[in-house]
Backbone bond lengths (Angstrom), bond angles and torsions (degrees), N, CA, C in turn:
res aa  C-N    CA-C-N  psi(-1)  N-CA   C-N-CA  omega(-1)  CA-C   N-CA-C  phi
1 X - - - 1.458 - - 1.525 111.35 -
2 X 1.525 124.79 -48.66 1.425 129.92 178.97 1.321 110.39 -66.23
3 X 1.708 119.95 -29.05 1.024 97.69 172.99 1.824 132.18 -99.44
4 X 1.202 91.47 -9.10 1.859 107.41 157.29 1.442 101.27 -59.19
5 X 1.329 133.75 -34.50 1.484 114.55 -143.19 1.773 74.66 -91.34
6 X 1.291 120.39 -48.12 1.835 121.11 -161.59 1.394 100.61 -56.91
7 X 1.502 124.72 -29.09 1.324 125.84 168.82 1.619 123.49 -47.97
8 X 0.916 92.83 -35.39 1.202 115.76 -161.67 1.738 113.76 -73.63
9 X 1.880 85.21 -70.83 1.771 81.83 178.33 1.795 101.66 -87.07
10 X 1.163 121.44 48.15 1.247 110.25 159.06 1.560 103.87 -110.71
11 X 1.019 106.36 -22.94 1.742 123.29 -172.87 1.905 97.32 -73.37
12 X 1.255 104.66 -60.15 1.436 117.92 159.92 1.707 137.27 -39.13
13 X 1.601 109.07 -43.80 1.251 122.94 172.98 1.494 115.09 -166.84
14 X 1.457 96.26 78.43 2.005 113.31 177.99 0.938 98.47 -58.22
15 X 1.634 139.00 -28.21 1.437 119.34 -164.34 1.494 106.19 -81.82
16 X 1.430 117.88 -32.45 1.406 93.30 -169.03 1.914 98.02 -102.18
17 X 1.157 135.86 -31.41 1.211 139.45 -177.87 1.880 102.89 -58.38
18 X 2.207 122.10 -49.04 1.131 89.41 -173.37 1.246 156.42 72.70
19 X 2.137 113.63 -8.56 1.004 106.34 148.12 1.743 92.63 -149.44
20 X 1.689 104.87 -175.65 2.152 90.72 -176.23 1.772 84.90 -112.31
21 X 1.307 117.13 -11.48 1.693 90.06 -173.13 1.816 92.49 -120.46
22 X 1.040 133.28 -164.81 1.726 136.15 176.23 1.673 88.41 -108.72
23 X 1.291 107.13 165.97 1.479 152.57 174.00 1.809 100.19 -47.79
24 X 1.375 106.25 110.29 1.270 109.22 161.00 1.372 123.85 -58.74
25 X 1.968 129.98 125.98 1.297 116.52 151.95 1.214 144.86 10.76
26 X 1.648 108.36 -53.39 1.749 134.77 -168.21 2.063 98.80 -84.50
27 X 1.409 91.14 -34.05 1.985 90.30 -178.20 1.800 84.28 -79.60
28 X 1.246 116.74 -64.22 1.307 90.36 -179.64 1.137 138.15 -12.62
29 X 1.321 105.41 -74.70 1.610 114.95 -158.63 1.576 109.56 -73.93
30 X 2.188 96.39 -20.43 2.029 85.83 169.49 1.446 128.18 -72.67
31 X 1.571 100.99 -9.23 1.734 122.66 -156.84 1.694 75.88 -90.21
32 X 1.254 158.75 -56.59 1.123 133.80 -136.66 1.732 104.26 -127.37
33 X 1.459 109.55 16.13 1.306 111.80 172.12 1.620 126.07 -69.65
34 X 1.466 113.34 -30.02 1.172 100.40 156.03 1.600 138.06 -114.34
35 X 1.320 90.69 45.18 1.706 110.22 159.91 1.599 100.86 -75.76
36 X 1.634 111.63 144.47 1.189 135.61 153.77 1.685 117.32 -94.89
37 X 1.278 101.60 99.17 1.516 81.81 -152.98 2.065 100.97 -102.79
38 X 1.417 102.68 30.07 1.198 112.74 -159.05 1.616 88.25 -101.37
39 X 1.294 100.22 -22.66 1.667 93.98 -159.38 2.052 105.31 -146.19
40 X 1.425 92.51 31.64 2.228 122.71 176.93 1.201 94.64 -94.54
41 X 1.718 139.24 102.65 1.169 118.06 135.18 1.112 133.46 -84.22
42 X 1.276 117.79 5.17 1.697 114.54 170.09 1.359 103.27 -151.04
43 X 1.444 109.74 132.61 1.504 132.72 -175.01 1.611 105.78 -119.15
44 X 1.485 113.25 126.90 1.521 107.97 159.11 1.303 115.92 -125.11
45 X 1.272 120.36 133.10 1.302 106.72 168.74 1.853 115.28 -119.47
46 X 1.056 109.16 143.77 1.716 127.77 177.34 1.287 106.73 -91.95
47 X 2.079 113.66 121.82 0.953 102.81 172.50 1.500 132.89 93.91
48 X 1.625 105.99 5.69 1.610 100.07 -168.67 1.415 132.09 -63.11
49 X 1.451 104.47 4.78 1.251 92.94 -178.18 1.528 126.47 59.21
50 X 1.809 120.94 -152.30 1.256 105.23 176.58 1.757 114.26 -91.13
51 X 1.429 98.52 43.71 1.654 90.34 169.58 1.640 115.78 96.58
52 X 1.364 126.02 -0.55 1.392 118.52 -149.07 1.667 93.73 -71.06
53 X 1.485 125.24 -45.98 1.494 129.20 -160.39 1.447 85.79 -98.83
54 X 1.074 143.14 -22.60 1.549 121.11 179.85 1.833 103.58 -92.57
55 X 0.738 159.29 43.41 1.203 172.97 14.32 1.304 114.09 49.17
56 X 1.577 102.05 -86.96 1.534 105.27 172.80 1.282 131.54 -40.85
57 X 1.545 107.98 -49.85 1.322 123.50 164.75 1.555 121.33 -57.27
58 X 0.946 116.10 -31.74 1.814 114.76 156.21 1.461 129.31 -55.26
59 X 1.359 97.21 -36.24 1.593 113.66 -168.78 1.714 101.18 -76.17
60 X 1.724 98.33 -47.72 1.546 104.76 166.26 1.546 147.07 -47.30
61 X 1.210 90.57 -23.78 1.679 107.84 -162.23 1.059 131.07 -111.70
62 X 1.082 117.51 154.44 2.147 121.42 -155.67 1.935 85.16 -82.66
63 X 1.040 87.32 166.53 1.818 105.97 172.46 1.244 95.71 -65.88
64 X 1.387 146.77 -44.26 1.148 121.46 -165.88 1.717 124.51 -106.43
65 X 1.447 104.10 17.90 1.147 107.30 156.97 1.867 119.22 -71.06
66 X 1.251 115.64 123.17 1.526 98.59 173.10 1.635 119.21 -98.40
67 X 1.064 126.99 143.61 1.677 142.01 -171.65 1.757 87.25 -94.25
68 X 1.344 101.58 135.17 1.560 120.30 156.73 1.493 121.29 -132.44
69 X 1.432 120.37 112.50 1.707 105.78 -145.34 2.052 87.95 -115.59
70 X 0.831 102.32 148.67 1.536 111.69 -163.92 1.484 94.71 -132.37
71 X 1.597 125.63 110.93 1.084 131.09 -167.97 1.549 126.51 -153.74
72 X 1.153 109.64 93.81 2.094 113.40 -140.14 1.918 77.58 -80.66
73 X 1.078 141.49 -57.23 1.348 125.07 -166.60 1.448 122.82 -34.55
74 X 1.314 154.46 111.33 1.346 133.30 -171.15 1.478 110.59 -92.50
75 X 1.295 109.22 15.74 1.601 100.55 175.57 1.689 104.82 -98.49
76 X 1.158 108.09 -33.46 1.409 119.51 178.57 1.665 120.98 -82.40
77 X 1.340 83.89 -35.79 2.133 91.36 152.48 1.480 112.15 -43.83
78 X 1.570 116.03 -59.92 1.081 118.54 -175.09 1.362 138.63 -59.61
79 X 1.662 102.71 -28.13 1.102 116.11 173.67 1.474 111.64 -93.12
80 X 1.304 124.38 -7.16 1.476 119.66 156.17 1.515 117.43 -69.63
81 X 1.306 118.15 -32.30 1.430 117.80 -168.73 1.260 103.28 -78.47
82 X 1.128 113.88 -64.48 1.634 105.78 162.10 1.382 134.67 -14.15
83 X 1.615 95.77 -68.77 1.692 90.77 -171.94 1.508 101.89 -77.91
84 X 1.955 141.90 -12.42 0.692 115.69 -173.00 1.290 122.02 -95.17
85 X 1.501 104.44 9.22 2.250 118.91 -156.82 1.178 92.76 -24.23
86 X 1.592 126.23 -67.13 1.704 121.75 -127.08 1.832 98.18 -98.41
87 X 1.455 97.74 16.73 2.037 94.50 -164.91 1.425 90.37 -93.26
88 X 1.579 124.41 132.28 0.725 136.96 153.93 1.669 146.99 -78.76
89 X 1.503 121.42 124.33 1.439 104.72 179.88 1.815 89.41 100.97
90 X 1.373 130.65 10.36 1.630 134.61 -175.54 1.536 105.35 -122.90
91 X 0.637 142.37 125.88 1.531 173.09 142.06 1.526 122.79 -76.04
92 X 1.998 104.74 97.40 1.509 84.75 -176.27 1.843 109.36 -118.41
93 X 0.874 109.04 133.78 1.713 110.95 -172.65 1.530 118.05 -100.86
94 X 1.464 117.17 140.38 0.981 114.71 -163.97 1.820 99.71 -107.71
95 X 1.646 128.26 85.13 1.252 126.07 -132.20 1.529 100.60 172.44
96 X 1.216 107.22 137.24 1.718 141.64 162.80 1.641 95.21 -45.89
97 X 1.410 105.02 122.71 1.420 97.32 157.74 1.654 120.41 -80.98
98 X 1.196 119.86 18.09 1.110 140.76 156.41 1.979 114.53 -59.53
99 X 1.460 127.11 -15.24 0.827 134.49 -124.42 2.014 94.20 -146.24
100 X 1.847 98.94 -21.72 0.995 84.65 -175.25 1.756 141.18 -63.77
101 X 1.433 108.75 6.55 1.632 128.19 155.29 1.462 120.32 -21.99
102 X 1.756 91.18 -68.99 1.071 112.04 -152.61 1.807 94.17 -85.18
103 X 1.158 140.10 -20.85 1.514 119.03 -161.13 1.889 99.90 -111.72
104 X 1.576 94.06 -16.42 1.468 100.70 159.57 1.923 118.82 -50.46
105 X 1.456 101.35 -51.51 1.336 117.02 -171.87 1.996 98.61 -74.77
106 X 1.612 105.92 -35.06 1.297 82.35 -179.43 1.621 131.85 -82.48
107 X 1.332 126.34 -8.43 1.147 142.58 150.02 1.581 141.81 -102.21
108 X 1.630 92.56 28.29 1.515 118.62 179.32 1.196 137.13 17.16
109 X 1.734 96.04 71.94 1.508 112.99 -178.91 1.534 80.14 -95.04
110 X 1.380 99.77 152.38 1.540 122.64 176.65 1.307 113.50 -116.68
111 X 2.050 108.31 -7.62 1.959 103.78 163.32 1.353 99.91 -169.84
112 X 1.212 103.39 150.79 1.740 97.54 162.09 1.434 133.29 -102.50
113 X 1.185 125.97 151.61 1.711 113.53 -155.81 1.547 81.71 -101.39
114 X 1.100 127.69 -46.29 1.682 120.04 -168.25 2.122 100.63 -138.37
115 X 1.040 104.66 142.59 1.391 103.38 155.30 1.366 98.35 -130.71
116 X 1.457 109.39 129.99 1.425 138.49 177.03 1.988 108.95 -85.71
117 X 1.431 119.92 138.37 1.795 101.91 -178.53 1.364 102.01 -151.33
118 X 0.992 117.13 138.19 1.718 140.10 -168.85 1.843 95.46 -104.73
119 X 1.310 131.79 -21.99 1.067 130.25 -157.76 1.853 116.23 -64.37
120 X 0.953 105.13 131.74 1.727 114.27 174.45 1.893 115.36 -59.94
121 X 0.904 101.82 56.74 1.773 103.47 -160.93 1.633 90.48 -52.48
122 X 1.434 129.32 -25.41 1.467 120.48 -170.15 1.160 129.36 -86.40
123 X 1.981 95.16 4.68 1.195 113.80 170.96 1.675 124.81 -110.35
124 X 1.209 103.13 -26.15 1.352 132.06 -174.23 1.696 114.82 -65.75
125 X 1.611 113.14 120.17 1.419 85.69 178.76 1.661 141.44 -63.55
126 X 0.814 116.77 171.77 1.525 125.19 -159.33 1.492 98.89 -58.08
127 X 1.404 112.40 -36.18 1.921 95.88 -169.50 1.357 113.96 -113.37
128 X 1.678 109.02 -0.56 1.697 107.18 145.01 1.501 103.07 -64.77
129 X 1.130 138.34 -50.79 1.654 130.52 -145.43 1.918 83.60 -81.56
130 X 1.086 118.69 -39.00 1.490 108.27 -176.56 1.859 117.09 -72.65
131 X 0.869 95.44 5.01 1.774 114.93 -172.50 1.063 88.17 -85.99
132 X 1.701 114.32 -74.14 1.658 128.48 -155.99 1.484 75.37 -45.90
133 X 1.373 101.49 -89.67 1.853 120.88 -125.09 1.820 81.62 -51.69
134 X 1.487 140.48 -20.17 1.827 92.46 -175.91 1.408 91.65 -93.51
135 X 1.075 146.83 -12.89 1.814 143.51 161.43 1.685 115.27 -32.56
136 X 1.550 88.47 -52.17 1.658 117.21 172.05 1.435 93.13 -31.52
137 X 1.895 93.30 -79.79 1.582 89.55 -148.50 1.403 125.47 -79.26
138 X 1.406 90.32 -25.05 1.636 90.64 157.89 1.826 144.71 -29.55
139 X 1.811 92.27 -49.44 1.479 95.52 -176.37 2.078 98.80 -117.24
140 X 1.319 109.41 10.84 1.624 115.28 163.05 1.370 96.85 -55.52
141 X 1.498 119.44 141.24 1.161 109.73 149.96 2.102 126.10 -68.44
142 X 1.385 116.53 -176.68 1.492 101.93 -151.57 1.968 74.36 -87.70
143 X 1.297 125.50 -29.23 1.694 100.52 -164.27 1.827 95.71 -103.60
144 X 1.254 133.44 -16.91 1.467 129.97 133.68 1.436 130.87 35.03
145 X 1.329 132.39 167.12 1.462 115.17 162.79 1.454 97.29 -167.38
146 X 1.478 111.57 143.65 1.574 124.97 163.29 1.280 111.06 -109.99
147 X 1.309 94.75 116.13 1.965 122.46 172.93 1.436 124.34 -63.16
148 X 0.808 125.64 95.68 1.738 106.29 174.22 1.151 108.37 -131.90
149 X 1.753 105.18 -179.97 1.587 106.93 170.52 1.731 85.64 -154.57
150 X 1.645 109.91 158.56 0.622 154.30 -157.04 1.156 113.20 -152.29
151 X 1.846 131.28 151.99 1.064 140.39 -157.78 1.480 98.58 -137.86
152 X 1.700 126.34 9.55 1.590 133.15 167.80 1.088 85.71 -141.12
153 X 1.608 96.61 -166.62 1.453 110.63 160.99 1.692 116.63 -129.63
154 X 1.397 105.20 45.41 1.360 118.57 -141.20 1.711 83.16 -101.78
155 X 1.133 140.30 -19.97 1.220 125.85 168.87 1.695 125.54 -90.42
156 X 1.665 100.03 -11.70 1.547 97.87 -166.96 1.260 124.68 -50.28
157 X 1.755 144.32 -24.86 0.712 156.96 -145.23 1.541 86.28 -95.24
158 X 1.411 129.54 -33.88 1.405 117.98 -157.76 1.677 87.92 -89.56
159 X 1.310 119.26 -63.68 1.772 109.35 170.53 1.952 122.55 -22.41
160 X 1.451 85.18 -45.75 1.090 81.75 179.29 2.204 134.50 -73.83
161 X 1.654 80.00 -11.74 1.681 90.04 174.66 1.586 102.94 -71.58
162 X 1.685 133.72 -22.88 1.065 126.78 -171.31 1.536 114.61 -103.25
163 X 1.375 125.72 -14.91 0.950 131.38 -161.95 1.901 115.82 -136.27
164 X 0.973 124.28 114.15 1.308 141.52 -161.58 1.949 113.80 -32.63
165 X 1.778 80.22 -73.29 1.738 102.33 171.63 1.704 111.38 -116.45
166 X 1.063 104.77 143.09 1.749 110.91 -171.97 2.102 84.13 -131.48
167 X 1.645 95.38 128.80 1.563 88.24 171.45 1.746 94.42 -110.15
168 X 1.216 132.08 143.73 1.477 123.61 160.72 1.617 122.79 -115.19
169 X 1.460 112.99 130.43 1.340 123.61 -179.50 1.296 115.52 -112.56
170 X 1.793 144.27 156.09 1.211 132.22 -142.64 1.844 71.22 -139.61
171 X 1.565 100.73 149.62 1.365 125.45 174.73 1.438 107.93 -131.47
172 X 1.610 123.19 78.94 1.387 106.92 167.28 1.640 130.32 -63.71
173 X 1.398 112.32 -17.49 1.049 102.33 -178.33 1.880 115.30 -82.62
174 X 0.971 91.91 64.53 2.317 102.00 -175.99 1.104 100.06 -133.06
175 X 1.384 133.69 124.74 1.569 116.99 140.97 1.648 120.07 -74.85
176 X 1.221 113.00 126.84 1.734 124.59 -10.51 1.488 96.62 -69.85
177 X 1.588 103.08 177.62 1.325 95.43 150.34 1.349 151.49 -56.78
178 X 1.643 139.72 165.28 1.675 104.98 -155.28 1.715 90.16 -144.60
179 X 1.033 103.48 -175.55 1.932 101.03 175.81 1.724 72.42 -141.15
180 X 1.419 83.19 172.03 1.825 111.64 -166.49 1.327 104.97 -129.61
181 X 1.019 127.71 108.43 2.040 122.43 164.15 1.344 99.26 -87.16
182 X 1.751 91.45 155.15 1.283 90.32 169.48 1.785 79.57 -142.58
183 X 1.535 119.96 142.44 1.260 115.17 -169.59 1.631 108.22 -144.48
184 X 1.066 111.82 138.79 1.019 113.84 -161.30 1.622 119.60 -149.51
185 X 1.636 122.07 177.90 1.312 124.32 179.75 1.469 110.73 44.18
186 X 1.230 123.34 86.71 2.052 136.89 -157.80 1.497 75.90 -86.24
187 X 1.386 108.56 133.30 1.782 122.89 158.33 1.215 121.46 -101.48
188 X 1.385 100.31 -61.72 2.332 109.29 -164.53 1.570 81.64 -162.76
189 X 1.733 77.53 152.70 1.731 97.23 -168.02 1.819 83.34 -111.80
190 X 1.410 105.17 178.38 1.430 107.36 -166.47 1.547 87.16 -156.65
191 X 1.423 100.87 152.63 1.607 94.03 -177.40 1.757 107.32 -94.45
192 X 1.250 122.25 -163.30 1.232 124.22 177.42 1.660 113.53 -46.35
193 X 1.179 101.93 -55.13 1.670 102.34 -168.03 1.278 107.71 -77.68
194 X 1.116 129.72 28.41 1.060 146.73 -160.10 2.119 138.94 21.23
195 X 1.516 81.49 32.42 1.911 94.15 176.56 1.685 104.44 -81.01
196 X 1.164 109.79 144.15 1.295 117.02 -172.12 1.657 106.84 -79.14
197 X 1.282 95.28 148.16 1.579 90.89 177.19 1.893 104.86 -124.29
């Protein structure tokens, strides 16, 4: 069923969905391997789609870690709320992670230990993806980390204008196959043309 429905709105809107099947298990478990999830009280993830890494991350996590799931598709909103009704301490938004400011302030997280992201940045236009990533670093904490994956490596250079160290790991087992950032320690933001400010 989850994966008929991802069929679906990818057929519907490639630009913002970005892939035709969901996230293999194996990207899972590389996307959330270096979470500490003993000592995460606040998790966001961008983009979850039908759940594949927020799943895991449930299974992972102490009760008092809280999940904040940021998810502009409303068909896949729906099917998160659903399967997540009775999960406690999860928060799912139907919303731009562009936006995460505002729902940060409304359920008063004061930092994030990791934001986790499913998002197609290689699809996304240039000044949504420049929105996110300084939002990112803004409310990242400073020792923190942003998760991603990617299916090139055709954006790293732009991660890397926001974010200090970027480590990358390759997951063949994904259709397609995917690489994994993991990015970290936020320095100086740079504007589009890329002069530092």
């Amino acid at each position: 069923m989850e994966r008929l429905s991802f069929i679906k709105q990818y057929i519907t809107t490639p630009r913002t969905v970005g892939a035709i099947l969901p996230s293999s298990k194996y990207l899972a478990d590389k996307m959330v391997e270096e979470i500490d999830f003993s000592s995460a009280r606040y998790i966001v993830e961008y983009g979850p789609g039908t759940g594949v890494f927020t799943e895991k991350m449930i299974k992972e996590r102490t009760q008092e870690t809280m999940l904040l799931l940021l998810e502009r598709n409303e068909t896949f909103c729906g099917l998160l709320k659903e399967k997540y009704k009775e999960e406690p301490n999860l928060y799912i938004i139907n919303d731009s992670a562009e936006s995460i400011g505002k729902y940060m302030k409304m359920y008063d997280i004061p930092w994030v230990d990791y934001i986790v992201s499913g998002l197609p940045f290689a699809s996304l236009p240039q000044g949504v993806s420049a929105n996110i990533l300084k939002q990112t670093q803004v409310y990242l904490k400073p020792d923190g980390r942003f998760i991603l994956f990617q299916y090139t490596l055709f954006k790293k250079k732009l991660f890397e204008q926001y974010f200090k160290k970027t480590e990358v790991k390759r997951e063949l087992r994904n259709v397609p196959p995917a690489y994994v950032l993991s990015c970290s320690s936020a320095s100086y933001l740079r504007t589009e043309e890329g002069s530092q400010r």
